[in-house]
N, C-alpha and C positions, 0 to 999 in steps of 0.2 A: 569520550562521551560520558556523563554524567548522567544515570538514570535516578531519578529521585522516588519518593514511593516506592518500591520494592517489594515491601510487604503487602502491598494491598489484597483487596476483593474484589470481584466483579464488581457488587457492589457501593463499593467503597471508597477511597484514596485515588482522588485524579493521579494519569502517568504526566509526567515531564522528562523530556528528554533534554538536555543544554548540549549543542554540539560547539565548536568553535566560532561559529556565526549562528544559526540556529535556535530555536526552542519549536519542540516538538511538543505537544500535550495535548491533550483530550477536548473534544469537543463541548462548546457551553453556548448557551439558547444564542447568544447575537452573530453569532460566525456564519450564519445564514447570508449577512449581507457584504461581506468579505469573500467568502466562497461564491455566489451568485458573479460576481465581477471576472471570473475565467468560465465556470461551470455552466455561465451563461449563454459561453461564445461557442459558434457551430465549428469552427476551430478546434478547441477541446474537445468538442465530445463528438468529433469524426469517424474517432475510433474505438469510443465506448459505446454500451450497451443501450445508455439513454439518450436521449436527446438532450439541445440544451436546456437546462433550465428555467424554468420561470421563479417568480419570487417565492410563491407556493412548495413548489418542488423544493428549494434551497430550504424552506421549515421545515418542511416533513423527512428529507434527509438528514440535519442536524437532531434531530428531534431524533432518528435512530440510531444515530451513529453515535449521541450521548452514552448512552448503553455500551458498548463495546468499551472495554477499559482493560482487559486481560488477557493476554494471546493462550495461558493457560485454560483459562477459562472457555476459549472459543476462540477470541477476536478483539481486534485494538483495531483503534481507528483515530490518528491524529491527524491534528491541523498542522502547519508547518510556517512559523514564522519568524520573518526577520525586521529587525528594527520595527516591531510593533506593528506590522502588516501580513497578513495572511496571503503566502504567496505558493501555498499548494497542500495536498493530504496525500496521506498512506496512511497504507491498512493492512492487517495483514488478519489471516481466517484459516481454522483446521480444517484441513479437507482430508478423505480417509481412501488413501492410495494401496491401504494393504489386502484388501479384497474379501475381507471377514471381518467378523464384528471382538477380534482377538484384540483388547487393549495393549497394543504396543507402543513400540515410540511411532511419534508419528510427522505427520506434513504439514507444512502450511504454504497458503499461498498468500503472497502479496501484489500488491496494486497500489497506483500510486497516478496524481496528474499536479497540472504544476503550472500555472500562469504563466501563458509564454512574455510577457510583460518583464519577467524577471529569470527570461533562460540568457542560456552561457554563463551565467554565474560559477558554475557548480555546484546551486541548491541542491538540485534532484540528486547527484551524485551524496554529495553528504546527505541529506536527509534518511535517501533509502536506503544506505548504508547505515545507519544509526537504526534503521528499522528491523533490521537483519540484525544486528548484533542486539537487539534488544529480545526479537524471537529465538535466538539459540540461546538464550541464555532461561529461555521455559525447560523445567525438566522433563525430558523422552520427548524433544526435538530434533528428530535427526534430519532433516531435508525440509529446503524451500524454492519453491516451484512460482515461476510467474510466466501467465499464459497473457499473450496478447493477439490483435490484428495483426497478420502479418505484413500488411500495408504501415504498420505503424512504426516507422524508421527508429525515429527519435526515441521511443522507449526500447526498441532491439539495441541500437549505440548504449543506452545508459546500462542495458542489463550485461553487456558485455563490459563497460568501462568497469561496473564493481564485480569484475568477476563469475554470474553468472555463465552456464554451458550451454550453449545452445542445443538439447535433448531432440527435437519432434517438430516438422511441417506436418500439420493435417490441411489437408487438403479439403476445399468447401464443406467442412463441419459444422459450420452456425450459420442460420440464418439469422442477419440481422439488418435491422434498418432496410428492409426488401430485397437484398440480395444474398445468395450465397457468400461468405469469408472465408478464408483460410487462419488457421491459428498456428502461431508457433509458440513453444515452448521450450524455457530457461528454467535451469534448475542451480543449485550449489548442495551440497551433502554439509552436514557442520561439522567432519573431521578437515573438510576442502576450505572453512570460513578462516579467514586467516585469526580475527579473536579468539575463536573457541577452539586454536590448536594450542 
Protein backbone atom coordinates (compact mmCIF):
# COMPACT_ATOMS: atom_id res chain seq x y z
CA UNK A 1 0.00 0.00 0.00
CA UNK A 2 1.17 3.33 -0.85
CA UNK A 3 -0.39 6.13 1.06
CA UNK A 4 0.51 9.45 -0.43
CA UNK A 5 -0.33 12.85 1.36
CA UNK A 6 0.82 11.95 4.83
CA UNK A 7 1.36 15.22 5.88
CA UNK A 8 -1.76 16.52 5.50
CA UNK A 9 -4.81 18.55 7.36
CA UNK A 10 -8.17 18.15 7.85
CA UNK A 11 -8.11 20.69 5.87
CA UNK A 12 -5.90 20.38 3.41
CA UNK A 13 -3.87 17.66 1.12
CA UNK A 14 -6.60 15.02 -0.46
CA UNK A 15 -5.54 11.13 0.93
CA UNK A 16 -4.63 8.51 -1.82
CA UNK A 17 -4.31 5.23 -1.23
CA UNK A 18 -2.58 3.06 -4.44
CA UNK A 19 -3.10 -0.62 -3.46
CA UNK A 20 -2.13 -3.41 -6.08
CA UNK A 21 -5.37 -2.80 -8.09
CA UNK A 22 -6.90 -0.21 -6.33
CA UNK A 23 -6.85 3.86 -5.74
CA UNK A 24 -8.54 4.84 -2.68
CA UNK A 25 -8.90 8.85 -2.30
CA UNK A 26 -11.05 11.32 -1.02
CA UNK A 27 -14.16 12.33 -2.17
CA UNK A 28 -14.68 15.39 -5.06
CA UNK A 29 -18.12 17.03 -6.16
CA UNK A 30 -18.92 14.31 -9.27
CA UNK A 31 -18.57 10.98 -7.38
CA UNK A 32 -22.20 11.67 -6.59
CA UNK A 33 -23.14 9.85 -9.94
CA UNK A 34 -20.70 6.85 -9.61
CA UNK A 35 -21.78 6.40 -5.99
CA UNK A 36 -25.66 6.76 -6.92
CA UNK A 37 -25.20 3.52 -9.28
CA UNK A 38 -24.96 0.86 -6.05
CA UNK A 39 -26.14 3.36 -3.15
CA UNK A 40 -29.06 3.58 -5.20
CA UNK A 41 -29.98 -0.15 -5.21
CA UNK A 42 -32.38 -1.54 -2.25
CA UNK A 43 -29.83 -4.22 -2.49
CA UNK A 44 -27.09 -2.14 -0.94
CA UNK A 45 -28.71 -0.37 1.51
CA UNK A 46 -30.80 -3.59 3.15
CA UNK A 47 -28.68 -3.35 5.70
CA UNK A 48 -27.77 0.14 6.11
CA UNK A 49 -29.20 2.85 8.12
CA UNK A 50 -30.51 4.70 4.82
CA UNK A 51 -32.45 3.99 2.37
CA UNK A 52 -31.51 3.98 -1.28
CA UNK A 53 -30.65 6.88 -2.71
CA UNK A 54 -31.97 9.31 -4.78
CA UNK A 55 -29.82 11.78 -7.03
CA UNK A 56 -30.32 14.46 -4.27
CA UNK A 57 -29.07 12.16 -1.37
CA UNK A 58 -26.00 11.05 -3.55
CA UNK A 59 -25.14 15.35 -3.47
CA UNK A 60 -25.69 15.89 -0.25
CA UNK A 61 -23.60 12.84 0.92
CA UNK A 62 -20.61 13.75 -1.23
CA UNK A 63 -20.85 17.09 -0.32
CA UNK A 64 -20.20 15.74 3.45
CA UNK A 65 -18.05 13.21 3.05
CA UNK A 66 -15.71 15.83 1.04
CA UNK A 67 -14.73 17.04 4.63
CA UNK A 68 -13.68 13.95 6.12
CA UNK A 69 -9.84 13.58 5.04
CA UNK A 70 -8.13 12.72 8.45
CA UNK A 71 -8.86 9.70 10.70
CA UNK A 72 -6.55 11.81 13.08
CA UNK A 73 -8.58 14.42 12.87
CA UNK A 74 -11.92 12.49 13.28
CA UNK A 75 -12.72 10.70 10.05
CA UNK A 76 -11.67 9.71 6.32
CA UNK A 77 -13.91 8.76 4.00
CA UNK A 78 -12.87 7.27 0.51
CA UNK A 79 -14.17 6.25 -2.79
CA UNK A 80 -12.72 3.05 -4.04
CA UNK A 81 -11.56 2.68 -7.44
CA UNK A 82 -10.60 0.47 -10.17
CA UNK A 83 -9.71 1.16 -13.69
CA UNK A 84 -11.35 4.47 -13.53
CA UNK A 85 -14.74 3.50 -11.96
CA UNK A 86 -16.11 3.85 -8.55
CA UNK A 87 -16.83 0.56 -7.30
CA UNK A 88 -17.41 1.08 -3.55
CA UNK A 89 -16.32 3.61 -0.12
CA UNK A 90 -14.94 3.16 3.45
CA UNK A 91 -14.72 5.30 6.10
CA UNK A 92 -13.59 5.01 9.00
CA UNK A 93 -14.61 7.74 12.47
CA UNK A 94 -13.34 7.94 16.27
CA UNK A 95 -15.61 6.80 18.47
CA UNK A 96 -14.75 7.06 22.34
CA UNK A 97 -14.95 3.48 23.85
CA UNK A 98 -13.10 4.60 27.16
CA UNK A 99 -15.86 5.85 29.19
CA UNK A 100 -14.29 9.44 30.23
CA UNK A 101 -13.55 12.35 28.64
CA UNK A 102 -9.41 11.25 29.58
CA UNK A 103 -7.54 11.85 26.07
CA UNK A 104 -6.00 8.42 25.54
CA UNK A 105 -5.46 6.24 22.60
CA UNK A 106 -8.28 5.67 21.20
CA UNK A 107 -11.04 3.78 18.69
CA UNK A 108 -12.16 3.91 15.40
CA UNK A 109 -14.81 2.41 13.75
CA UNK A 110 -15.05 1.62 10.11
CA UNK A 111 -17.72 0.93 7.44
CA UNK A 112 -17.65 0.25 4.18
CA UNK A 113 -20.23 -0.85 0.92
CA UNK A 114 -19.16 -2.09 -2.41
CA UNK A 115 -21.30 -2.52 -5.82
CA UNK A 116 -22.15 -5.97 -5.83
CA UNK A 117 -21.63 -5.33 -9.90
CA UNK A 118 -17.88 -5.86 -8.95
CA UNK A 119 -17.95 -8.66 -5.92
CA UNK A 120 -15.86 -11.69 -5.85
CA UNK A 121 -13.06 -9.74 -7.07
CA UNK A 122 -11.44 -9.13 -3.86
CA UNK A 123 -12.07 -5.44 -3.86
CA UNK A 124 -13.73 -5.18 -0.53
CA UNK A 125 -11.12 -7.45 0.90
CA UNK A 126 -8.13 -5.15 -0.27
CA UNK A 127 -9.58 -2.03 -0.13
CA UNK A 128 -10.67 -2.39 3.67
CA UNK A 129 -7.77 -3.69 4.37
CA UNK A 130 -5.72 -0.75 3.07
CA UNK A 131 -8.23 1.21 5.36
CA UNK A 132 -7.14 -0.44 8.39
CA UNK A 133 -3.63 -0.06 7.73
CA UNK A 134 -4.02 3.41 6.90
CA UNK A 135 -6.03 4.13 10.52
CA UNK A 136 -3.29 2.30 12.63
CA UNK A 137 -0.89 4.14 11.27
CA UNK A 138 -2.88 7.54 13.31
CA UNK A 139 -0.97 8.15 16.50
CA UNK A 140 -2.71 6.69 19.97
CA UNK A 141 -4.70 4.21 17.72
CA UNK A 142 -5.07 1.42 19.32
CA UNK A 143 -8.40 -0.65 18.34
CA UNK A 144 -10.77 -0.83 15.40
CA UNK A 145 -14.19 -1.91 15.70
CA UNK A 146 -16.86 -2.57 12.80
CA UNK A 147 -20.46 -2.84 14.00
CA UNK A 148 -22.94 -4.35 11.48
CA UNK A 149 -26.64 -6.00 10.84
CA UNK A 150 -26.32 -9.14 11.91
CA UNK A 151 -28.46 -10.31 8.98
CA UNK A 152 -25.63 -9.01 6.92
CA UNK A 153 -23.58 -12.12 5.83
CA UNK A 154 -21.38 -10.66 3.21
CA UNK A 155 -19.76 -7.95 5.48
CA UNK A 156 -19.60 -10.68 8.79
CA UNK A 157 -17.25 -13.09 5.82
CA UNK A 158 -15.22 -9.95 4.69
CA UNK A 159 -14.61 -8.92 8.40
CA UNK A 160 -13.45 -12.13 9.28
CA UNK A 161 -11.52 -12.92 5.94
CA UNK A 162 -9.22 -9.61 7.09
CA UNK A 163 -8.89 -10.62 10.28
CA UNK A 164 -11.29 -8.92 12.36
CA UNK A 165 -12.86 -11.04 15.94
CA UNK A 166 -16.05 -11.43 16.19
CA UNK A 167 -16.37 -9.43 19.98
CA UNK A 168 -20.70 -8.96 20.61
CA UNK A 169 -24.40 -10.11 19.44
CA UNK A 170 -26.72 -7.64 20.68
CA UNK A 171 -29.61 -8.63 20.50
CA UNK A 172 -32.68 -6.18 18.99
CA UNK A 173 -30.74 -2.92 19.75
CA UNK A 174 -31.70 -0.65 16.82
CA UNK A 175 -34.58 0.08 15.43
CA UNK A 176 -34.32 0.47 11.98
CA UNK A 177 -36.18 0.69 8.68
CA UNK A 178 -39.37 -0.32 11.28
CA UNK A 179 -38.18 -3.25 12.70
CA UNK A 180 -36.15 -4.37 15.61
CA UNK A 181 -32.14 -5.50 14.39
CA UNK A 182 -29.65 -7.17 16.02
CA UNK A 183 -25.91 -5.92 15.73
CA UNK A 184 -22.92 -7.71 15.92
CA UNK A 185 -19.70 -6.65 16.40
CA UNK A 186 -15.77 -7.14 14.94
CA UNK A 187 -13.05 -5.75 16.37
CA UNK A 188 -8.80 -6.05 15.79
CA UNK A 189 -6.49 -4.23 18.56
CA UNK A 190 -3.31 -2.80 16.41
CA UNK A 191 -0.68 -5.01 18.40
CA UNK A 192 -3.26 -7.94 16.52
CA UNK A 193 -2.86 -5.84 12.79
CA UNK A 194 -0.50 -7.78 11.22
CA UNK A 195 1.40 -4.11 9.53
CA UNK A 196 1.62 -2.42 12.68
CA UNK A 197 3.43 -5.62 14.53
Amino acid sequence: MDVEDAGMTPTTAPVTIRTDRLVLRTYRPGDHQDLLTFYGRSDVCRYLFNEPWSPDDAREAVQTRMSRRDPAAGAVALVVGYEGRVVGSVSAWLVDESGNAVDTERTAEVGWAFSPDFGGRGFATEAVTALIDLVFATPRLRRVVAQMDARNESSARLARRIGLRREAHFRQNAWIKNEWTDTVVFATLRSEWPTSL
